[in-house]
N, C-alpha and C positions, 0 to 999 in steps of 0.2 A: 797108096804111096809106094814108091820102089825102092825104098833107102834102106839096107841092112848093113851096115858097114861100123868094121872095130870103133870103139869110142875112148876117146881123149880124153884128159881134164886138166885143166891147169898149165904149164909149161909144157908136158907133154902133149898136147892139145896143140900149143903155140907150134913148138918145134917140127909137130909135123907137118902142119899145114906149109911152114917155110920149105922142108924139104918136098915134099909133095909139089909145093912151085916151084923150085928148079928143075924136076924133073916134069914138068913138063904133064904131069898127072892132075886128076880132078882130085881138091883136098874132100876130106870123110865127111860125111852129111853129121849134122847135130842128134841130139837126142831128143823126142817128144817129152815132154813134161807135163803130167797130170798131178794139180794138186788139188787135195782134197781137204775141205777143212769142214767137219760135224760143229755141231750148235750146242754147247750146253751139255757136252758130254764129260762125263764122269772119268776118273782117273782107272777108276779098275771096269768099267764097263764094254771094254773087247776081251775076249776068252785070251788072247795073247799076254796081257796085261793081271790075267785069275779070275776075270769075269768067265759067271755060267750061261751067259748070253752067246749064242750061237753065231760067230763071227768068222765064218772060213774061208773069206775072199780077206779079210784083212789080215787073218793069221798067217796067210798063204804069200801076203807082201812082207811079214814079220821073218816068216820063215828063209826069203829069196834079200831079206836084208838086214836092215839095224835096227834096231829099236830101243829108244832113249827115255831111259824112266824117271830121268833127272831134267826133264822139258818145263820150260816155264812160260808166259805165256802172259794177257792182262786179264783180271778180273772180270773184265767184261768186254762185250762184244764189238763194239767200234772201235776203240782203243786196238785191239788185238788184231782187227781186219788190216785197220791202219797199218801197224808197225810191219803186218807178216809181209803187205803189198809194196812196201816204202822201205824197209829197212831202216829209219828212220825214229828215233823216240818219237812216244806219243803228244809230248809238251812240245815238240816241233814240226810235227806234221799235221797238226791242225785238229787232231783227236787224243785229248787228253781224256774224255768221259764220252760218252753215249749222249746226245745231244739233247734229249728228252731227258737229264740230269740234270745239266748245267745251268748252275742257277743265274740271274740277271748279272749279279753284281760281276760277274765272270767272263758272261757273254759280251762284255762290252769291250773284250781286247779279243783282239785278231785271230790269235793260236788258239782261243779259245772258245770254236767256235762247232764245234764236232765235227765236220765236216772236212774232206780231206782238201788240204792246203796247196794251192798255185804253185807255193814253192818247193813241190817233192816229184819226185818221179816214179810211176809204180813201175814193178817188176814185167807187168803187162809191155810197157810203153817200151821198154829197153827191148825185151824179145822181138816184140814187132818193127824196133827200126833195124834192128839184125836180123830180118828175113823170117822173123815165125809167124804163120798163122796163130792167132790167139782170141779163144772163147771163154765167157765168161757165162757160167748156169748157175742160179742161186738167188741168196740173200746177198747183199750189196750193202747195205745200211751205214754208206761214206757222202749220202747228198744225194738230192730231189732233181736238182734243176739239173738243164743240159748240160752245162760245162762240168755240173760235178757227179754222171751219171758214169757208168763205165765203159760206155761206147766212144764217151770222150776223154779216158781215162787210160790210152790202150788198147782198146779190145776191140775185133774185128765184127764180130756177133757175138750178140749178151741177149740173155733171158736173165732179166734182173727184180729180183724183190726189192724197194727202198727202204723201207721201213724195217723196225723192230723185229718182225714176225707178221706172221697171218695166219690163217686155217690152212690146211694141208689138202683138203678136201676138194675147195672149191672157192672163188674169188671174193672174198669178204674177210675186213680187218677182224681182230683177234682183241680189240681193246677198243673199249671208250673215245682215247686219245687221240683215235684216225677216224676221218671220215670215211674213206674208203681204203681199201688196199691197193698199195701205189706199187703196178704190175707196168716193166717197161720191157719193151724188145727192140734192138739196135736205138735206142733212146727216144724212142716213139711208147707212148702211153700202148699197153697189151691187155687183150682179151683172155683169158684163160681157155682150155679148153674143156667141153661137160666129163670129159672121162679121168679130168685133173685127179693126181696123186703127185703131191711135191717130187719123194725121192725117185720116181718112175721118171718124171716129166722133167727133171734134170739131167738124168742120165740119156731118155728118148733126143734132148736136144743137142746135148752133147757129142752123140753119135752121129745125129744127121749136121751138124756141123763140119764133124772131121768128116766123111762121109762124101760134102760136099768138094773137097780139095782131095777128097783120095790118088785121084788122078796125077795128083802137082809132084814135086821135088822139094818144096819144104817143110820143115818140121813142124812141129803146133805146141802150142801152149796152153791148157784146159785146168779153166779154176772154176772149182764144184764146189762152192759152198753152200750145202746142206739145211734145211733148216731142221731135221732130223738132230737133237731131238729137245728143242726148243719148244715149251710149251706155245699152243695147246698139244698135250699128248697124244698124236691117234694114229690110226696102224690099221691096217686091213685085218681083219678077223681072222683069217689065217694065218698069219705070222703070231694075233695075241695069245691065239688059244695052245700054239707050241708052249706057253709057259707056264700051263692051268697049272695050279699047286706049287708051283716053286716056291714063290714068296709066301706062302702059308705060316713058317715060322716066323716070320715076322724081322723087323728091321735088325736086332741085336745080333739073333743068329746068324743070316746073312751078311751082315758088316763081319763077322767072325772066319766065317768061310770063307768071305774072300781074303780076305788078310792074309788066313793060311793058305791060300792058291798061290796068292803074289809071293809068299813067301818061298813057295816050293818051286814057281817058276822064274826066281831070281831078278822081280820086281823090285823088290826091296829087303834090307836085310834081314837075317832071320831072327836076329837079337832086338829089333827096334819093337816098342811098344807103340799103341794105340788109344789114344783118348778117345772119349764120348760127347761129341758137340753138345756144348750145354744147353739146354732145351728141348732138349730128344727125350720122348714120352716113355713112359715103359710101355711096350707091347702087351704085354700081361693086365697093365690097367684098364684096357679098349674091352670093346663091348666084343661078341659075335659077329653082330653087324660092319660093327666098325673096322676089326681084322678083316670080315672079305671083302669091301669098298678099298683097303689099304693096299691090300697083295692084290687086289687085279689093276690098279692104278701101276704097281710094276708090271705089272704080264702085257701090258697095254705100252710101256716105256720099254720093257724089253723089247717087244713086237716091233718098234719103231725103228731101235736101233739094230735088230736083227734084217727088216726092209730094208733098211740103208746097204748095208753089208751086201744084201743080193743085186740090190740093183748097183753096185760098182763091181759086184761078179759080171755082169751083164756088159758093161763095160771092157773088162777086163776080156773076157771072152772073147769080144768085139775087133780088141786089138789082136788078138790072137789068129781072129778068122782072117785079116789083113797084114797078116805078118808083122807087126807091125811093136807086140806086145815085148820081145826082149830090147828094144830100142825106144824103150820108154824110162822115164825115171818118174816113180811115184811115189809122193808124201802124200801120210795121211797123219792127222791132227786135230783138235778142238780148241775152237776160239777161248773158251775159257772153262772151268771145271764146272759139275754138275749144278744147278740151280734147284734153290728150297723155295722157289716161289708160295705162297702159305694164301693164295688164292680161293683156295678148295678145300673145306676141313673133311674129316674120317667120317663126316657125315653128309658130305656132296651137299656140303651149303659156302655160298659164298659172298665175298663183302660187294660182290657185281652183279646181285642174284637178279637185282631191276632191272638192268641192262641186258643182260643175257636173254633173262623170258623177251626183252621188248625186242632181241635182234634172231631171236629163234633156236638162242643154244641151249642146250641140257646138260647137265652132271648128273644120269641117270647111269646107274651099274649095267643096266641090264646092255646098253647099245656104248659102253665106250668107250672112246677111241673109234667110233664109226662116224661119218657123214651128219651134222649138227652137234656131235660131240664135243663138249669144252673140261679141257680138263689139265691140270700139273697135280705133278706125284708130290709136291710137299714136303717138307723140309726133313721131316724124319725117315722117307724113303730115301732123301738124299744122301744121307749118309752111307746108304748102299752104294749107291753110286762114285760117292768118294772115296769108299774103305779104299786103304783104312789113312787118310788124311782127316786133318781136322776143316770143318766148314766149308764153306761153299761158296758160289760165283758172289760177286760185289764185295768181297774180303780178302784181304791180301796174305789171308794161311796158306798152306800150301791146298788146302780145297779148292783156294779158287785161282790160283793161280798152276798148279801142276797139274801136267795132263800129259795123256800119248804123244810121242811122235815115232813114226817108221816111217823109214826111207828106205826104196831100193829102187834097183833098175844100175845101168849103164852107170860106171862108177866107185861102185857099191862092192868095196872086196871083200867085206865083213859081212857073212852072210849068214841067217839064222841066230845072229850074235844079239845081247843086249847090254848097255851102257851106262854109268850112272853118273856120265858128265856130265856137267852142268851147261845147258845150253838155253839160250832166252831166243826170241819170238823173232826180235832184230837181224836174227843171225839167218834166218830161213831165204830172204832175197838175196844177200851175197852168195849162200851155199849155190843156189838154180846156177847165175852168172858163172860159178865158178865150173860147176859138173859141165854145163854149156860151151865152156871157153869164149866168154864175151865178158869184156872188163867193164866196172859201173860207171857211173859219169864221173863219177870222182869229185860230186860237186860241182860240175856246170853241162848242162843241158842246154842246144839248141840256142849258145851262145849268152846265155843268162847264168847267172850265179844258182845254183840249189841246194838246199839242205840234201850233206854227203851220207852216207849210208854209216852206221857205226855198228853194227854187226860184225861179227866174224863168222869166214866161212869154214863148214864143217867138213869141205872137199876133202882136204889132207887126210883128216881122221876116219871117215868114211871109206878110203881107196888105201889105209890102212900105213899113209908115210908119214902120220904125225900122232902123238900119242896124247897131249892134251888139246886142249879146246881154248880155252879162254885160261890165262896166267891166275897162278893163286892168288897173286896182288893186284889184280882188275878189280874197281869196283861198279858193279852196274845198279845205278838205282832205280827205280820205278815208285809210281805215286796214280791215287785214283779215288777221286771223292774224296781226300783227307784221311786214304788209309797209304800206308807207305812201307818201303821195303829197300833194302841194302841188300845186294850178293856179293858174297867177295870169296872165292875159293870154293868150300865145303859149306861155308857161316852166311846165317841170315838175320837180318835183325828188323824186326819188325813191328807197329804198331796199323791199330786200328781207328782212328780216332771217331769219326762219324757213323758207324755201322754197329760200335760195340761202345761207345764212347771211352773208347781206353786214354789214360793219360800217363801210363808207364810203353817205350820198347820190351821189346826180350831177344833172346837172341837163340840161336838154335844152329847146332851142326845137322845141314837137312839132308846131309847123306849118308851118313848113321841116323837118325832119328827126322824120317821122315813126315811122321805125327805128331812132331810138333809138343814134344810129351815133356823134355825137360829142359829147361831155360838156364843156360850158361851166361848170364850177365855178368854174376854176382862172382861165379867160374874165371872167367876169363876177361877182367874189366879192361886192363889194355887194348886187347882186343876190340872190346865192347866198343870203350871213346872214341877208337880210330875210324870205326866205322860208321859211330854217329857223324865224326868231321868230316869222314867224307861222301855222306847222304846229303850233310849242307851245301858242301862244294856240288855234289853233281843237281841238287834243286836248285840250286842261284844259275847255274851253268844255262839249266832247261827252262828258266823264266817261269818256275811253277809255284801257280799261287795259292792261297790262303783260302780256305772254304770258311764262307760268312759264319756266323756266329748263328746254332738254331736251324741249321741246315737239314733238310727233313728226304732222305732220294726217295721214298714213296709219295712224302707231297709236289716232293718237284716234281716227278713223273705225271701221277697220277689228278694234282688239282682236288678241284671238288667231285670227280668222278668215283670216290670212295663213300661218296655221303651219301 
């Protein structure tokens, strides 16, 4: 591509392109857009954030931009793809849960249907009717069929996983629950290839994508979602053995360490305390055996997310060899925070152990994380993963809800800086629009009415002419499986109903006390009511319903596949 030219945002964007047309001048070409979204990644697992996981192509976009330690995000993976692609709440764009959750009594209304909704528009579709080439590499897991695959959702060429996850290795499901693994390209059923590695073979296709329009005059739009590092865990041998012995002290010491990384690297404050998810073992009480099945289950989870890391160096590179790399704007991000999947005990036995020997997998130490290898690090590795937040994916703590985000490229006047605004998942499609200069539909599309984006964009704050984000008196709520959450300012209020059976909220300042450690209800009740009234008002708003009575997300997932 031949486009190097100063970049615009916003008004200044607008103004010049006017002036630019009366003078008779060709207006400044857009900016490339690479977003990247990881699977189940953890809140401190990039070295930018105090992870010891070796991340220098992400540190390296941390360094050239912003990075937001106060990112929120859904619980879980469908929900999250939804809102980042749609701008859109998940109770309106047709992904309120992962659809392999949602139970019957549920499925029988419209919105709730996991599957992403006729009446929204992704961020894809808007680029491409304003002139971008737009690729889509990755997990997809918004709908099966043609209309709701991503070829027809947007996107020029996709290499699309549908489902949940898969093996990383090579073309075969990852659960009971799938027949096969549903692998599509340009919305045609896909072959995999024998030399498959997920995060290789996303990046390879990514390349030869843009690659293929190098030649053109327009910009592209490339969404990399990852399945890195969504169990099953596995990683080339190479990248696991970088981390023989790290995890050897075990999950406590580690959660410790990072804490005080985040801390010195201006993650989070340095006065906020740390709980211990409840149900986290002592380390000291495991066997020998048990400790080194545990710590190479991380060297094997590091490995994975250290792969990830190079092959968007390789990327990165890529745009560079093409001139192409300071005329790009990249986010990178995770759908939702680390995952305690409890699949695999410390002793590589599991509640799938029938299925697995009948489809050819193993939990053997000696090979894994390699080719037949099935494997998650478990809930009390997870805790690494999210130091020092409390709990994990499917919980609406800040474990499963807060995670990375960096943003830089063209834009981006705040460079090497980090943030502890609060910004949710909604906000990421108007930001693109906005760094772009291309305004949203504003609620009608192609001559139809659509669900309007309610996001805000982070443009101003990011090119450094606006100093908050979202007003202290905003209140954003979100909901997921009958766990539920209020933001409003600094303050969160939160319950769990289904995951932890809680029948009390709490409330938490999450930007002094990140972890969730002391509960101002009882502090600051005013506060408290208004925020419960207005969780009611924004649930009635979003048409969000009632999770039956006895509701079980392992049996709705999983059936009788557990027996």
């Amino acid at each position: 591509m031949k486009f190097r030219f100063a970049f615009f945002s916003g008004l200044a964007l607008l103004a010049s392109l006017g002036a630019a047309t009366l003078a008779g001048a060709q207006p400044p070409e857009r900016p490339n857009v690479v977003l990247i979204l990881a699977d189940d990644l953890g809140y401190t697992d990039i070295s930018p954030f105090g992870g010891e996981i070796d991340t220098p192509n992400i540190a390296r976009l941390a360094a050239e931009g912003l990075s937001f330690t106060n990112y929120h995000t859904a619980a879980n993976c469908a929900p999250a793809r939804a809102m980042l692609l749609t701008g859109v709440d998940s109770h309106r764009n047709g992904v309120p849960n992962i659809p392999e959750s949602i139970p019957p009594e549920q499925m029988a209304y419209d919105h709730y249907q996991g599957v992403l909704s006729d009446n929204v528009v992704t961020l894809a579709s808007i680029l491409q009717t304003n002139g971008y080439h737009t690729y889509m590499t990755g997990k997809w897991h918004l709908g099966h069929t043609p209309s709701l695959l991503p070829s027809a959702r947007g996107f020029d060429r996709t290499v699309a996983m549908a489902d949940t996850g898969a093996d990383n290795w090579e073309q075969r499901t990852y659960l009971p629950i799938y027949e096969q693994a549903n692998w599509y390209a340009d919305g045609a059923p896909h072959t995999l290839p024998d030399d498959f590695y997920s995060s290789e073979y996303f990046i390879d296709k990514t390349i030869e994508f843009i690659a293929s329009n190098e030649s053109g005059d327009r910009p592209f739009f490339a969404y990399i979602p990852f399945q890195a590092v969504h169990f099953p865990i596995q990683a080339p041998r190479e990248y696991s053995d970088k981390y023989a012995g790290v995890y050897d002290e075990g999950w406590t010491v580690l959660r410790e360490k990072r804490r005080q990384a985040a801390i010195a690297a201006g993650v989070i404050p340095a006065g906020s305390d740390m709980a211990v998810t409840p149900g986290t073992r002592d380390w000291n009480g495991l066997t020998d055996e048990q400790k080194r099945y545990d710590a190479r289950r991380m060297e094997v989870y590091a490995g994975m997310v250290d792969a990830m890391d190079a092959h968007i160096g390789r990327l990165m590179s890529y745009l560079e060899s093409i001139d192409e790399y300071d005329n790009t704007i990249f986010i990178f991000t995770s759908d939702n925070g680390g995952a305690s999947t409890g699949l695999v005990d410390s002793n590589g036995n599991s509640p799938l152990n029938a299925w697995l020997e009948q489809v050819g997998y193993h939990t053997d130490y000696e090979t894994m994380g390699e080719r037949g290898s099935w494997m998650a690090i478990g809930p009390n590795n997870a805790t690494i993963a999210n130091s020092p937040l409390i709990y994990f994916k499917f919980h609406a703590n800040e474990g499963g809800l807060r995670v990375p985000l960096v943003i830089s490229g063209p834009g981006v006047t705040r460079r090497g800086e980090l943030t502890d605004e609060f910004t949710f998942v909604t906000d990421l499609a108007p930001t693109v629009l906005d760094l772009v200069g291309i305004e949203d539909h504003r609620g009608s599309w192609n001559g139809e009415s659509v669900e309007p984006m309610v996001g805000t964009s982070l443009a101003g704050y990011l090119g450094g002419s606006a100093d908050r984000i979202h007003p202290p008196s905003e209140p954003i709520g979100y909901e997921l499986g009958g766990s539920s959450v209020l933001f409003k300012g600094d303050y969160k209020i939160v319950i769990n109903r289904f995951e932890r059976n809680e029948t009390d909220w709490r409330m938490y300042d999450i930007k002094t006390d990140p972890g969730e450690v002391h509960d101002l209800k009882d502090a600051r009740p005013r506060l408290f009511e208004e925020m419960l009234a207005d969780y009611e008002v924004w649930a009635e708003a979003n048409n969000v319903l009632p999770m039956p009575e006895g509701y079980n997300r392992g049996r709705a997932i999983f059936g009788g596949s557990l027996n």
